[in-house]
N, C-alpha and C positions, 0 to 999 in steps of 0.2 A: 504494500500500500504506500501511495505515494501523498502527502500532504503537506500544504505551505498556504503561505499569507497567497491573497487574490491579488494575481499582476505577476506573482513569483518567477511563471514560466511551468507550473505544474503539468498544465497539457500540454508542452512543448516537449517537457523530458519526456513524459510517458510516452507519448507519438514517437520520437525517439529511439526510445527502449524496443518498442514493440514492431517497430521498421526492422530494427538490426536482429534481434532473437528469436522475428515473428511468433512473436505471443498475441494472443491478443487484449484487450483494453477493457474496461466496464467500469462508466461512471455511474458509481454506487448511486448517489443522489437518487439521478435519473430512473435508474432502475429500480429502486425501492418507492419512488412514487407513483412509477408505471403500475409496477406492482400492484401497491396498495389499492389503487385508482380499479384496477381489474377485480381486482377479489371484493372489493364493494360492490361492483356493476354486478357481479355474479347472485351476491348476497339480495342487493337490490331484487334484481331479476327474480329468485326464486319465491321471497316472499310475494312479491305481483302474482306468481301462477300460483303459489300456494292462495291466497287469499281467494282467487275466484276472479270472474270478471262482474265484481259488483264497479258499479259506476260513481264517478266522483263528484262529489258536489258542485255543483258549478257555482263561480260568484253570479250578485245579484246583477251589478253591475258589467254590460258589456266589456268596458277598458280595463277593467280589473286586473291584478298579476291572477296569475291561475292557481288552484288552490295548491298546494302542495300536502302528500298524503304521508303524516310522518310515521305510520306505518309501515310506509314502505322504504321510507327515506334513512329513518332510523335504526339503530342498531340496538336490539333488546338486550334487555338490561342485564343478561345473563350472558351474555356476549364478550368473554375474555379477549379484550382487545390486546393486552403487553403478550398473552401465548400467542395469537393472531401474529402482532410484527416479528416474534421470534423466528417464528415459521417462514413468513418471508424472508426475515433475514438471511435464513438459511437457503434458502432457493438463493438466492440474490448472489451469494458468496460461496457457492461451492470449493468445496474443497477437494477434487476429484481431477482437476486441471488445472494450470499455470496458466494467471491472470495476471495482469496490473489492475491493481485498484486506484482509483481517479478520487480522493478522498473529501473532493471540493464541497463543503453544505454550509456554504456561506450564506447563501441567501433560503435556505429552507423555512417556512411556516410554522409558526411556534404549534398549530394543534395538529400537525403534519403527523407524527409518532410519538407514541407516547415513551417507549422504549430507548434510552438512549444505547447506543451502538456501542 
């Protein structure tokens, strides 16, 4: 894993490294928010077909924003979210093949994970 202040030249070395030893690259960030981003859609998804195709409330008002169903939105409360990001983590980071890790999460979203890395 490769990590430094932003400007450093971080993606330059790893580009770099990975030209000359043919490895290849994984900016963690990216990957663990792709991630995440997928395994929600998934979550999302199944409770909508679990639930049924009951219909949503619609606002009264035409220009309304549209209702949003926090049933489906939300994740139940029994829902281990820090075993969740572990799991990704581990998909994210294999350890089974020779990687450079991109360690850059400078600009990551404080409610992004809750799991520090």
């Amino acid at each position: 894993m490769i990590i430094g202040m932003k400007g450093a030249g971080v993606s330059t070395q790893i580009n770099k490294l990975c030209t000359k030893y043919k490895i290849d690259q994984c900016p963690m960030m990216k990957s663990m928010l792709d991630e995440l981003k997928i395994e929600k859609e998934k979550r999302q998804r199944g409770r909508l077909l679990n639930r049924g195709f009951r219909p949503l409330e619609q606002p009264e008002e035409p220009d309304a924003d549209p209702v949003v169903d926090p049933e489906i939105n939300d994740d139940p409360e029994d829902f281990d979210r820090a075993a969740h990001e572990r799991d990704i983590y581990r998909r994210v980071l294999p350890s089974d093949k020779a990687l450079v890790y991109d360690g850059n999460w400078t600009s990551l979203p404080e409610d992004a994970v809750s799991v520090p890395l």
